[in-house]
N, C-alpha and C positions, 0 to 999 in steps of 0.2 A: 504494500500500500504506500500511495506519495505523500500519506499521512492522516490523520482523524478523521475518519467521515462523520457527519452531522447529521443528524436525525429529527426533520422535524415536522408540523402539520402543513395542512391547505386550506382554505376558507376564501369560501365565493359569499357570506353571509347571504345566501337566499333564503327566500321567506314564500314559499308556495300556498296558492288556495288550494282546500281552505286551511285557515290559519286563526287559529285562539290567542296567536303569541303577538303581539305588537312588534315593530320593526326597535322601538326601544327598551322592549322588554329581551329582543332577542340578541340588538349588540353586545348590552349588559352581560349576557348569562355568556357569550364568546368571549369577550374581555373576560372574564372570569373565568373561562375554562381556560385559556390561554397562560394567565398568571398562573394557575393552578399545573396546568401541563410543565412548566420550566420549573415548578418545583419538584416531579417527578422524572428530570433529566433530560428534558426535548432541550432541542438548542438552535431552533428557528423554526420561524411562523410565515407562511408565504400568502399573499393573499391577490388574486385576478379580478380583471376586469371587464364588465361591457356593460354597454347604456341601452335603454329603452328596454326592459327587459318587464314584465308584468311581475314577477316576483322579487322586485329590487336587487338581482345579481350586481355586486359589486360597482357602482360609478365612481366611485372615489375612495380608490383604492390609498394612495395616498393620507386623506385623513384620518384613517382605520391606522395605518402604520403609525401614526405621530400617536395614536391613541396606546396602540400597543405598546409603543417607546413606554409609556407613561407608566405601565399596568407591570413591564418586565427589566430586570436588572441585566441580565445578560445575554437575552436570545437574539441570537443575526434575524432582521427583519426583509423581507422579499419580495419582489411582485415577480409571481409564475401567471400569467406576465399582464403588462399594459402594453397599450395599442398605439405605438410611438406613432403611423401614419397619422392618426385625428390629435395628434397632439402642438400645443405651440412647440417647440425644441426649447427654448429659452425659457420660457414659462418651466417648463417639468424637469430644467436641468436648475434653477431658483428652487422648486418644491425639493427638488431631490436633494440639494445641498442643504438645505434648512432641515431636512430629517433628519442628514447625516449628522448634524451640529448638535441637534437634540437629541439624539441618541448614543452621540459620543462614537460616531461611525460603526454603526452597527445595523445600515440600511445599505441594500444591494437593488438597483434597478435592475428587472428584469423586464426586456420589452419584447415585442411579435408583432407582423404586418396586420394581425387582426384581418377579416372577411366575409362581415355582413353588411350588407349595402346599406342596409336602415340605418347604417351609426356612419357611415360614408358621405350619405346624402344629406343627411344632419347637419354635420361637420363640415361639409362641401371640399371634402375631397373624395377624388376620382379610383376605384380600385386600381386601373391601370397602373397608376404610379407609386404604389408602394413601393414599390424596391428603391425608388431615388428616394424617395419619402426615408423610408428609413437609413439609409445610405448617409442623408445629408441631415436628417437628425442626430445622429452616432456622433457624427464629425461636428453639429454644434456643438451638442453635450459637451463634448469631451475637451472644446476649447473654454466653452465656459467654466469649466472649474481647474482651467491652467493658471487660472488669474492673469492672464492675457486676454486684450480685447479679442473680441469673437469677428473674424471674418470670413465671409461664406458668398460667393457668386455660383449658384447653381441654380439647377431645373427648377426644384420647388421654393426655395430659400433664399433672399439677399439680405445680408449682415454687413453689417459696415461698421469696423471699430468699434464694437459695442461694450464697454465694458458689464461684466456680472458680477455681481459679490451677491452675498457672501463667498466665498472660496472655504469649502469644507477640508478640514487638519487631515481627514480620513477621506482618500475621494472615495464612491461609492463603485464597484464592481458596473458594468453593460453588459449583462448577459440575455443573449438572445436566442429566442423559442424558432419554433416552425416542423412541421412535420414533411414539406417536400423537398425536394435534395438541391433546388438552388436558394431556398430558405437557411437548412443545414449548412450548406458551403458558403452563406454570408456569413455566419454563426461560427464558425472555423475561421473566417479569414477578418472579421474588423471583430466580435465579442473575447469577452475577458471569458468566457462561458457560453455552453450551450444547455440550453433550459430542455430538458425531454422529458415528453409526457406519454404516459403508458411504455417506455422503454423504445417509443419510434425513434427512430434516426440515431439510435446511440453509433451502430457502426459505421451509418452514413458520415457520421461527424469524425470519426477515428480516418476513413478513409479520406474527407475532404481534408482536415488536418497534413498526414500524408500528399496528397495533389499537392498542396502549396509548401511541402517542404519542411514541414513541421515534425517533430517528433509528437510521439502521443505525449511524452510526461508532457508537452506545452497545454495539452488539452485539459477541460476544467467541465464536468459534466454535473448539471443541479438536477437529480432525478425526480419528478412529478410520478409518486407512484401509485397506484390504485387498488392497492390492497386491502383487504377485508378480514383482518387477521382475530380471530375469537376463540377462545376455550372450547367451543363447540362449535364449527361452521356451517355444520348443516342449519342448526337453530336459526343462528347470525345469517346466513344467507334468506330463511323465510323472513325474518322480520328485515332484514333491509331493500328486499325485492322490488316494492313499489317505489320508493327513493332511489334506486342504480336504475330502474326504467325510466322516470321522471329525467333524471339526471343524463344518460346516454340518447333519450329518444329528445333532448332538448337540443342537444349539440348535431344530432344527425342531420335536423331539421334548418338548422341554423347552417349548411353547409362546412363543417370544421373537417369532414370526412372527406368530402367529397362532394359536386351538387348532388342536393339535395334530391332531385327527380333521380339517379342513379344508384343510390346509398340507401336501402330498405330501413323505417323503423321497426324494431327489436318489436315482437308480437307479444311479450311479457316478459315482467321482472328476471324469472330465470331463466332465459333466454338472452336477458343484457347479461348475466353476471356470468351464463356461462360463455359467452362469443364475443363479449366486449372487452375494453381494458383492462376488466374485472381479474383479481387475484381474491378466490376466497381458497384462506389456510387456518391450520390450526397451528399453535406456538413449534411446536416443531418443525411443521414444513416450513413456517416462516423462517425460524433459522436457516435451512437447511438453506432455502433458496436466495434469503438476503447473501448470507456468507457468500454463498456460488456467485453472483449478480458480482459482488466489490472486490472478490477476485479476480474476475472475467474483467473487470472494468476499472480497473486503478485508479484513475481519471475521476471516477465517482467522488464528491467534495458531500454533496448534501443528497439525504434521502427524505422527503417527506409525502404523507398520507392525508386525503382527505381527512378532517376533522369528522365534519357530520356530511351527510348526504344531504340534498334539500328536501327540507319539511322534516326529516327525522329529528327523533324527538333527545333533546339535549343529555336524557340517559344515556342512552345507544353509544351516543358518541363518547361519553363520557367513561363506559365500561371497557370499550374496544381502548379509549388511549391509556387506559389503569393498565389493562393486560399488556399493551406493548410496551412500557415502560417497566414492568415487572417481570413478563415471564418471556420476551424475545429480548428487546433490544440489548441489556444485559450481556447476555449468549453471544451476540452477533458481535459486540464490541469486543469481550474475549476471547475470540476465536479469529478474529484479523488483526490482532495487536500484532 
């Protein structure tokens, strides 16, 4: 191993009808499980985003982190990920330095071209242009926190000598998501990281690294994993069925697969959890199969798990993150030391 791997949650705060819980009843009870989780040994909280979404999914992912700053002493905080095309650069490279500041650099930007139109046309930018979109946001960001004025003559972007402060003591990680191979091979060649979800594109990322000359130890991989890991699984897979359908057949539909006329919704719960991103294990296979994964994978920096599923009910999640911090992760940390 190229050293510690970290172990920590994911949190979309969605709020699905129907719902008895308040969206402030339900921040609360996350901030609370979050402080609570880092005193049972997680060591980052990552949280995504998108807008317009009927169950309030994540919009400000951001102010949930500075919130989190608040609630935790020392968990690395993360976005798996924001949608750097609909964003200002300058603006989210200000937000992101102000977190780092308050948190005593302990915030990591994680960004992705993001791919539904409705948050495109909002925004009034054009899907076409992602790639410069995010190409020539990367190259703001990253002059705004040189403490050098920011200049930029490109496609989507003109800067001219602009200075940004604050300038954060800790600058913040760029790590960037995407699940298709000229996605991945941006992610390989301008991110500090590659954010992978469900374990897509890890190879793709080792191989683009390689194309450009890279050794793998340069590679830095934040695993978004989707495990379902419980003392009993067969149980834990009945009671979280409706939640990983809700959950898969909401991204399918959203185009994250694939279009969406192309890409079938899951016909039932266990149906997503068996064909989808879904890991459901019991504390031994979890070992068995994390250890094999951070072998296989050196590169591996962070591992983290959905918190809750949406709509599921703040036990669930809260059983499932007792057992991993007690009877897997444990295990897994001494067995790669």
């Amino acid at each position: 191993m190229s050293g510690p791997v970290r172990f920590g949650l994911w949190y979309d705060f969605r709020n699905p009808a129907p719902s008895k819980c308040s969206f402030e009843d339900l921040y609360a009870e996350y901030l609370k499980q979050i402080a609570w989780s880092e005193t049972l040994g997680f060591q980052s909280v990552w949280l995504t985003e998108h807008h317009f979404v009927e169950d309030g999914y994540t919009p400000s992912p951001l102010v949930l982190a500075a919130a989190i700053g608040e609630v935790t002493r020392n968990m690395q905080i993360g976005t798996n990920l924001m949608l750097l095309p609909l964003a200002d650069p300058v603006r989210l490279a200000e937000d992101a330095a102000s977190l780092s500041i308050l948190t005593r650099g302990r915030f990591d930007l994680g960004v992705g071209l993001g791919y539904r139109e409705v948050e495109f046309d909002y925004f009034k930018r054009d899907l076409k242009h992602r790639p410069s979109l995010m190409e020539e946001g990367v190259d703001i960001i990253r002059q705004a926190w040189s403490g050098k004025p920011v200049n930029l003559q490109g496609k989507r972007f003109t800067v001219k000598n602009l200075p940004v402060r604050p300038v954060p003591k800790v600058v913040p990680k760029i790590l960037m998501g995407g699940m298709s191979e000229p996605a991945i091979a941006r992610a390989a060649r301008f991110g500090d990281g590659f954010l992978a979800t469900g374990g897509i594109g890890i190879d793709l990322y080792i191989k683009a690294l390689e194309a450009q000359g890279k050794p793998r130890s340069a590679g830095a991989i934040y695993a978004g994993h989707w495990g379902i890991i419980s003392k009993d699984p067969e149980a834990e897979a009945r009671k979280v069925a409706p939640y990983a359908l809700y959950q898969t057949n909401a991204y399918v539909s959203w185009g994250a697969f694939g279009p969406p006329e192309q890409v079938p919704l899951f016909p039932n719960g266990e149906a997503a959890l068996r064909d989808g991103l879904y890991e459901v294990w019991d504390g031994p296979a979890a070992v068995k199969e994390l250890v094999k994964l951070l072998r296989e994978y050196p590169e591996i920096r962070d591992v983290h798990f959905w918190a809750q599923l949406p709509g599921e009910p703040i036990e669930q999640g809260n059983a499932r993150i007792e057992y991993l911090a007690t009877e897997v992760l444990p295990k897994v940390r001494a067995a790669i030391q």
